[in-house]
C-alpha positions in Angstrom: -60.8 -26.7 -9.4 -62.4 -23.9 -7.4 -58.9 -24.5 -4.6 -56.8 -24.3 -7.2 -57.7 -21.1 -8.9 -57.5 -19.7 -5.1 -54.4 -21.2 -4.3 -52.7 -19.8 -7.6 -54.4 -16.3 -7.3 -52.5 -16.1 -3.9 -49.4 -16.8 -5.6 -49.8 -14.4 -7.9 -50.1 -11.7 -5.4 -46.8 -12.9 -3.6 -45.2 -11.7 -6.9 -46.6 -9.0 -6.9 -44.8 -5.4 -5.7 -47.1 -3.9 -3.1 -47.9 -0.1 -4.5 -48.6 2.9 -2.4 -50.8 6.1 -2.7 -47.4 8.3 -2.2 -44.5 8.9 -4.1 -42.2 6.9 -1.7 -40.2 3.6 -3.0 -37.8 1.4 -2.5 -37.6 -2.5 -0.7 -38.8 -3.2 2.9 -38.4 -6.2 5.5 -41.7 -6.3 6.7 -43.1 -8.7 9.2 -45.9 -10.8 8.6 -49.5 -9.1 9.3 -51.0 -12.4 10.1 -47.8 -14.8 10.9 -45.8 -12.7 13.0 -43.1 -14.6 13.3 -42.2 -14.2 9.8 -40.1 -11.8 7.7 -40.5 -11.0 4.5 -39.0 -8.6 1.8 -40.7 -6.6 -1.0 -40.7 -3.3 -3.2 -43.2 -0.4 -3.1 -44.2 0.9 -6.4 -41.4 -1.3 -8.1 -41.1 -4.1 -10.4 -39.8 -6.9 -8.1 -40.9 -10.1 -6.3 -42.2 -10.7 -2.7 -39.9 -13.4 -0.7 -39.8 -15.0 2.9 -36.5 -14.5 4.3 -37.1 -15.9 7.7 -39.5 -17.6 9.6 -39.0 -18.1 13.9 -39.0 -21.7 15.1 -42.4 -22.6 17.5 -42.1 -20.6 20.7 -45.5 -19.8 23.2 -47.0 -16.6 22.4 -44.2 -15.8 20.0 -44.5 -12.4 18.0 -42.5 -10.0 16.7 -43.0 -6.3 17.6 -40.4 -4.2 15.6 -38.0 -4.5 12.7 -35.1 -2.3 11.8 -32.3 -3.5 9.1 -28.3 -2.2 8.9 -28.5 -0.1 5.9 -25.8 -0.9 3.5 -25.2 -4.4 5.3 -27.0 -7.5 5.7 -28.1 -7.6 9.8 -31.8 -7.2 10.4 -32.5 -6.8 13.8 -36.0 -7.3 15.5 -38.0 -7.1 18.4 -39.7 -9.9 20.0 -42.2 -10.8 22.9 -43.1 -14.3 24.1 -43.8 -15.6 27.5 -46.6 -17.0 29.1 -49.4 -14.6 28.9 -51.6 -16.0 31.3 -49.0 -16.2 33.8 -48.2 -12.1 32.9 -44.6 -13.2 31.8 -43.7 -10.9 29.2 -40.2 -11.5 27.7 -39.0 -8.7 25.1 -35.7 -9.6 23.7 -33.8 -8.2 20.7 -32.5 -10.7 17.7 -29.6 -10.3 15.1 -30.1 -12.4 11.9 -26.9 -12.3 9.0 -28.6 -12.6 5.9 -26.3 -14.3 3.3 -28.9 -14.5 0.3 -32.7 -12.8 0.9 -33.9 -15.7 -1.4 -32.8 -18.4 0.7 -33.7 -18.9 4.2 -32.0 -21.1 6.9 -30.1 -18.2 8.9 -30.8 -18.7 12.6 -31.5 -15.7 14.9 -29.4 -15.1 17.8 -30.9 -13.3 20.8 -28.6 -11.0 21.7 -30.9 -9.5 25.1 -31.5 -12.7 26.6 -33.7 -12.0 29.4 -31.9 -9.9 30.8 -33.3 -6.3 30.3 -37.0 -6.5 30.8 -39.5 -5.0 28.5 -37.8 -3.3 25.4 -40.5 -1.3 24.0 -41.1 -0.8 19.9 -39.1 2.1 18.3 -36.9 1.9 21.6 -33.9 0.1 19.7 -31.5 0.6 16.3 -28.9 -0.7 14.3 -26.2 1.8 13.0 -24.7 1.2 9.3 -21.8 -0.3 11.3 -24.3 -3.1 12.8 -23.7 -2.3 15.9 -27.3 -2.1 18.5 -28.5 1.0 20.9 -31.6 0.0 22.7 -33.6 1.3 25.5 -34.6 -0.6 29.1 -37.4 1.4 30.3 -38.4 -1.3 32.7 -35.4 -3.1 33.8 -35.5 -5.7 36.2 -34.1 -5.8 39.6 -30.6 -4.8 39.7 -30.1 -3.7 35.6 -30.1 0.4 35.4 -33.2 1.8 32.9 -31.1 3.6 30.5 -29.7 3.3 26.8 -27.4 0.5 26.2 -25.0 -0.7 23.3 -24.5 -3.9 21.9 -21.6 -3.7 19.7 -21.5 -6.5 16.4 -18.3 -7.8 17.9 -20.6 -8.6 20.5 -22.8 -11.1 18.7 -21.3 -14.3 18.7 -20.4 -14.3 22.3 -22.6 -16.5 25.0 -23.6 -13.6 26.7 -22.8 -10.4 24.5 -21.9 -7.8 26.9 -24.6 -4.4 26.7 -22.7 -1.3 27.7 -25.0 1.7 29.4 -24.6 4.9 27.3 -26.9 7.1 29.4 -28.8 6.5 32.0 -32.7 7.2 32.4 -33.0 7.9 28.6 -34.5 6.4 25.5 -35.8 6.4 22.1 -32.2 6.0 21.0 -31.8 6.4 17.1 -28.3 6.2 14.8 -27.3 8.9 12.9 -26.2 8.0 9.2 -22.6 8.2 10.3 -23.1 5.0 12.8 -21.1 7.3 15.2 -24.2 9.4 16.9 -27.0 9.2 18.5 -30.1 11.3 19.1 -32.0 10.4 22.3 -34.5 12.1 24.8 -33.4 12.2 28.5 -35.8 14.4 30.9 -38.4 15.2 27.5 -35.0 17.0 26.2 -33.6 15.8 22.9 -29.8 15.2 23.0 -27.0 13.7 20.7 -24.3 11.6 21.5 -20.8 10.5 20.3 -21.2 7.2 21.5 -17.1 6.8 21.2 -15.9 9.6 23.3 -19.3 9.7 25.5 -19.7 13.9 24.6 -23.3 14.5 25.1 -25.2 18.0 23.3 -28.2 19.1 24.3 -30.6 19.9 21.0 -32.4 22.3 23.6 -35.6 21.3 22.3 -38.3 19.4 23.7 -39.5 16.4 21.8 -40.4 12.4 21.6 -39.3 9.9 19.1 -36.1 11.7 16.7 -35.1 11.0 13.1 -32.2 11.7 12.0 -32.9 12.1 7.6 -31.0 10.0 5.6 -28.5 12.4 4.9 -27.1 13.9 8.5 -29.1 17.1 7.9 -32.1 17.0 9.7 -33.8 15.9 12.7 -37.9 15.1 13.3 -39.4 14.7 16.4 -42.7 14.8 17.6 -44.6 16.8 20.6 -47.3 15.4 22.6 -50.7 16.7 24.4 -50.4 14.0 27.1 -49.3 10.8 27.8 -48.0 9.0 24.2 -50.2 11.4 21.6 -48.6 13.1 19.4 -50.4 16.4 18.1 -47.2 17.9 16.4 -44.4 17.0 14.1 -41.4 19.8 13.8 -38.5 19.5 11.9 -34.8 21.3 12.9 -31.9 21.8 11.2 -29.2 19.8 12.6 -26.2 22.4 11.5 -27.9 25.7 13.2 -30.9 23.9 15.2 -33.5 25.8 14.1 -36.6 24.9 13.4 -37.8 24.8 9.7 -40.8 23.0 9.7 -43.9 22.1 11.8 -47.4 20.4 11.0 -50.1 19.0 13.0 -51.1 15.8 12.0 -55.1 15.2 11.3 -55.8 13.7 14.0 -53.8 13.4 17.2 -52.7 9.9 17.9 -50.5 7.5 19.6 -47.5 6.9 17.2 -45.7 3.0 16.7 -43.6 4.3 13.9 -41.8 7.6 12.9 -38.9 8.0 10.6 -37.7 9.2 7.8 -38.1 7.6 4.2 -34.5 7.3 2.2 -34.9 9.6 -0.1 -35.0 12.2 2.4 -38.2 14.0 1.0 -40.3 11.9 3.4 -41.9 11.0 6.6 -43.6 8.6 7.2 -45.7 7.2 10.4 -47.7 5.1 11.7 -51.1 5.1 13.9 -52.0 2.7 16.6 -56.0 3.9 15.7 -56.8 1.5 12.7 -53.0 0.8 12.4 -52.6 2.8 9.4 -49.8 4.5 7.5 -48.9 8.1 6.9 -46.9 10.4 4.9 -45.5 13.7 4.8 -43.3 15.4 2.2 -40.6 18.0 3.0 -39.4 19.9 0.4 -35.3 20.7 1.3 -35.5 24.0 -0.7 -37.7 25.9 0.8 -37.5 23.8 3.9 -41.5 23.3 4.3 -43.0 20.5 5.6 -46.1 19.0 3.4 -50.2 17.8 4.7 -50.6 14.1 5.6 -51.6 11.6 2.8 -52.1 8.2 3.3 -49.8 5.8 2.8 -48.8 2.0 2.0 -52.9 1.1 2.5 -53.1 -1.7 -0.2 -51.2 -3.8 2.5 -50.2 -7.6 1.3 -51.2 -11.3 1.9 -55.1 -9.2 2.4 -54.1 -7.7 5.4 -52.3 -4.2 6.3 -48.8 -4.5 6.7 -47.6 -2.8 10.0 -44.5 -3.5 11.0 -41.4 -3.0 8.2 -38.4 -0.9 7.3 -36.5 0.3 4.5 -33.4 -2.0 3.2 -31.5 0.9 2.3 -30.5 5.0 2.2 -30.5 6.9 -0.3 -32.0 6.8 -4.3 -33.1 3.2 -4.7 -33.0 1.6 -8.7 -33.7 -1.3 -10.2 -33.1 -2.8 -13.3 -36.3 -2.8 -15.5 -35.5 -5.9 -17.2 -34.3 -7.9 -14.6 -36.2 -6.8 -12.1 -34.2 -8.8 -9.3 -32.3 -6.6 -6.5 -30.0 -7.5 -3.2 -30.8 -6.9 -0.6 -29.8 -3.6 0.3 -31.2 -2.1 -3.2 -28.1 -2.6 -5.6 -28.3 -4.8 -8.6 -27.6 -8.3 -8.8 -26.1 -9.7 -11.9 
């Protein structure tokens, strides 16, 4: 009797919407703290159920590192490492799923990298609202260029889909809303590119790890002390390029996630220390940059969640009574 009551308990929490301390919404793809070769979807601080949507066949030392979904489409794309780990073979490769229905699994991934680019590192790859890929090969094998690359979504059927270098000895590559730019660092310098005509503008600002807000306005970054911690967050204006904002956050830290939240009224971040979640507000109007406050800390399944992203841009609703969305936030009838 005593299984039974656990075993519904934990069912009921499933169903249940995870809630946060901030004011931020909407529905992630996270991946699964414990199994993490699972993804599943969920609301913050909405009515709404919690579903698996995929779940990685049996591979040695399979785990996923990174998620990142089209916004406005159905690709999720994530980051993977397996390999034999005693043998120091690390393989990161990057996978395309097509979801079809979030509350039915079956899709296969296909793995789009293949081998073929060495280590891929979190928050070094995106997916544009066109589903088209950018990531970074910071430590290429022999004869492959460290650089950015594209993977275009004409690509993804194909054997072998063919990566096309963008610019070489750069990374942390990120889409602008318009799927037609990227921002990128290149020599500690933050750039943007028009990835169709190859014209390349220097931000002439130094900075790690851009953002581009939801709505094409502004750009976050981060500034470092040494090595990978951050000690600074500044945020520019992406029409004039000056700076409107800065904070330190309360403690200085390495960084596995920075980006902006879709309403564009947030940041959010995430600590390698304790793995926990942050949040910043910015208000547009006066263009100020709020103080940290914690952020998604209830976690799910008991455990912190750590690795997700947002479904969608933009306002996020949800019918009261129904309480069912699709996947990328609009109403299902």
């Amino acid at each position: 009797m005593k299984n039974l009551i656990t075993l519904f308990c934990l069912f009921v929490i499933c169903l249940l919407p995870v809630t946060t301390r901030a004011d931020v919404s909407g529905e992630i793809v996270l991946v699964h703290p414990v199994k993490q070769r699972e993804l599943w979807i969920t609301h913050l601080n909405v009515g709404g159920t919690t579903h698996q949507i995929y779940e990685h066949e049996p591979e040695p030392n399979f785990r996923i590192l990174d998620v990142v979904t089209q916004k406005g489409g159905k690709y999720i794309a994530f980051l993977a490492r397996s390999g034999d780990e005693a043998a120091g073979i690390h393989l990161h490769n990057i996978y395309i799923i097509y979801i079809f229905n979030k509350y039915r699994r079956g899709e296969k991934a296909l793995n789009i990298t293949q081998n073929r680019f060495g280590e891929i590192d979190e928050r070094g790859f995106d997916i544009s609202k066109n589903g088209d890929i950018v990531f970074a090969s910071e430590r290429p094998p022999a004869g492959v260029m460290k650089g950015i690359y594209l993977i275009p979504r004409t690509e993804f059927q194909e054997t072998a889909p063919r990566a096309t270098m963008l610019v070489k000895n750069a990374y942390d590559p990120v889409w602008f809303p318009d799927g037609e730019r990227i921002a990128f660092v290149e020599d500690h310098h933050i750039y943007i590119l028009t990835v169709a005509t190859g014209e390349k503008i220097p931000l002439n600002v130094k900075g790690y790890l851009p953002t581009v807000s939801p709505n094409g306005q502004y750009i976050a970054l981060t500034k470092k002390i040494f090595a990978l911690v951050v000690s600074q967050i500044d945020i520019h204006s992406l029409s004039t390029q000056k700076l409107l904002s800065t904070r330190n956050p309360t403690h200085n830290s390495f960084l596995m996630d920075f980006k902006w939240a879709p309403d564009d009224d947030h940041l959010v971040f995430t600590t390698l220390t304790g793995r926990k979640h942050h949040v910043m507000s910015f208000n547009q109007q006066i263009q100020h940059l709020g103080k940290q406050k914690d952020f998604l800390d209830q976690g799910i399944f008991g455990h912190h969640i750590v690795i997700y992203d947002w479904t969608h841009s933009g306002a996020y609703s949800i019918d009261s009574n129904v309480h069912i969305t699709t996947l990328w936030g609009k109403l299902k009838m």
